[in-house]
N, C-alpha and C positions, 0 to 999 in steps of 0.2 A: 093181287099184289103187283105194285109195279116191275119192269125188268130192271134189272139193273145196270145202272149207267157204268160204263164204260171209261176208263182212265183220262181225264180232255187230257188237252197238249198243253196244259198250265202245271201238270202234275194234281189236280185237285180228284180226289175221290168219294164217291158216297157216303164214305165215315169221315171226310174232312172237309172242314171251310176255308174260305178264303185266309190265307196266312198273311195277316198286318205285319211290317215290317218294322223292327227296331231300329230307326237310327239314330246312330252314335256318333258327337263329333270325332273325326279323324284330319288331325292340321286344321285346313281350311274348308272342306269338304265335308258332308254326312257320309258316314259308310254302311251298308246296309248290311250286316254280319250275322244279323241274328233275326227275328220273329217272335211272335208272341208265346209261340212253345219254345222256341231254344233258349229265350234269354236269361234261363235261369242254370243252364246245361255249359260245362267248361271243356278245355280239352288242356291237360297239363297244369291242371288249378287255376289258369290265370288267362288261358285267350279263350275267345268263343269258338265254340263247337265247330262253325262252319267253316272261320278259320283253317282249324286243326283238320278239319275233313281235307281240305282244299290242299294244306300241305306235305298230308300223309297221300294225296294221290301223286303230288308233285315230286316227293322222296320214292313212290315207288316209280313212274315214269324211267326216273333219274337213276335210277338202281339198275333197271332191266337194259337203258342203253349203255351203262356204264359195262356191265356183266358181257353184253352180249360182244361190244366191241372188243373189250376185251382179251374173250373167248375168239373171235375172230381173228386177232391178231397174232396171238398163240399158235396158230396154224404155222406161223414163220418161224416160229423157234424149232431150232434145227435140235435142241438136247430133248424136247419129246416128240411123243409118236405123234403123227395125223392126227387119228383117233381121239386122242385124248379131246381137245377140244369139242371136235364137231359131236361126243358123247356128252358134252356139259350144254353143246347149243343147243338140241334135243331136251337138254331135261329143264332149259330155260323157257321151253314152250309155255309152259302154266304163270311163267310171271307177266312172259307178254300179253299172254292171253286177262293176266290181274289189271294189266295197266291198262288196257285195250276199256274194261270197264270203267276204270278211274278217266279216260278221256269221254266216253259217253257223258257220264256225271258230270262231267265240266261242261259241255255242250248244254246239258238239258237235267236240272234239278227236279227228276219226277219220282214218285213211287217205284217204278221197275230198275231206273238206273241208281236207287240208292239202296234196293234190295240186291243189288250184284256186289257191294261195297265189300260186305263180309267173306264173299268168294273170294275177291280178288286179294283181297290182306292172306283166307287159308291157302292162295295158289302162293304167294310170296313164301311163305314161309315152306310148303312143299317143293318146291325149285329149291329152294336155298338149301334146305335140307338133303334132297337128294344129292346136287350137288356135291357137297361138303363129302358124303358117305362115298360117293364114286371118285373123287381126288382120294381121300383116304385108300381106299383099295388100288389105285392107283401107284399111290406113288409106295404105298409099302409092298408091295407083292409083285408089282409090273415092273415098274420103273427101278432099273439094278443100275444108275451110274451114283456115286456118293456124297452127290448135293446135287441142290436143286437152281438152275441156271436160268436166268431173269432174261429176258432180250427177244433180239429176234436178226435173222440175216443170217452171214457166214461169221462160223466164230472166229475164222483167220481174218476179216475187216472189222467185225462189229464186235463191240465192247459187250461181254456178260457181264451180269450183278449174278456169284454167287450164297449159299447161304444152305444152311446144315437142313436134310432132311425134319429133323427133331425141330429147329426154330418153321421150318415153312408153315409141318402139319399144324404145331400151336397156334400159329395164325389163322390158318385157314378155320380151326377149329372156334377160335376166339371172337373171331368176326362173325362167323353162324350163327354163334350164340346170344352174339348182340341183335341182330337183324330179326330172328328169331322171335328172341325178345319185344323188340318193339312193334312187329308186326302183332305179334299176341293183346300188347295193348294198346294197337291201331284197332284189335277187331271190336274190345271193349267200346272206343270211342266212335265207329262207326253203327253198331248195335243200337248203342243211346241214340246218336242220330237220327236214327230208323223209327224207334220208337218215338223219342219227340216229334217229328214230323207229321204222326199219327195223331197225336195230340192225347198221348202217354206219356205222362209225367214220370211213371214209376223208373 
């Protein structure tokens, strides 16, 4: 029995053949979006798969620098602790760590960097989650001033944005569950991915 070959650097492996590309006018141009295993595979009913692959890594990229600076900047806010921040930079490890995969996959369309696809969607929604649970505890149990203060600098120069305890946590909580959400069925659409690449239809 022969050995078995090894991953080339095309992404091609022993269970798979060269993938024909579909392309589709776009303007003036052909776009190459799909394959002869994806072209039958959606993301959102209506774009192609690779598409939708391409922009759930770009949505979570766009997430983890948004969070991070964020959290960074929070260190200035004089109405919370230190801590509080640099405890959320800490539990955003696992999304940079998602997105870190999602840039390999944009670099190199192979079998290894699109079997990390589905880690990187569960680390998003683990960050975000944890997260969410550690502001919760936060600001109900720690945090004793009687809203919650938007800004950053000295509050004798710099302008706060106040706002009620009860309205923050619903945000906070609302927004999780959106993110949440759609990372759940990022994982769905990366899965399919995975598998049509394979050249599983099911």
């Amino acid at each position: 029995m022969e050995e078995e070959k090894k991953e080339e650097d095309d992404g091609k492996t022993k269970s798979s053949i060269a993938r024909n590309p579909d392309l589709t006018p776009c303007c003036c141009c052909l776009c190459n979006c799909a394959n002869e295993y994806t072209k039958d595979s959606s993301c959102c009913g209506c774009f192609p798969i690779k598409c939708g692959i391409v922009t759930i890594g770009i949505f979570t990229v766009c997430l983890a620098i948004t969070l991070v600076t964020m959290n960074f900047f929070l260190i200035l806010n004089d109405y919370v602790d230190w801590y509080f921040p640099v405890v959320n930079l800490v539990l955003l490890i696992p999304l940079i760590l998602g997105s870190s995969f999602f840039i390999v996959f944009f670099t190199k369309d192979s079998q290894s960097s699109r079997g990390k696809l589905f880690t990187g969607c569960m680390f998003g929604i683990i960050s975000t989650a944890l997260v969410a649970i550690w502001t919760l505890c936060y600001y109900v149990w720690i945090y004793k001033k009687d809203g919650v203060y938007t800004g950053m600098g000295d509050p004798q120069t710099n302008k706060y944005t106040k706002v009620t305890k009860k309205y923050y946590i619903f945000q906070v909580l609302a927004e999780t569950a959106i993110i949440c959400a759609l990372f759940s069925y990022f994982i769905c659409v990366c899965n399919r991915y995975t598998r049509n690449m394979k050249g599983d239809s099911s």
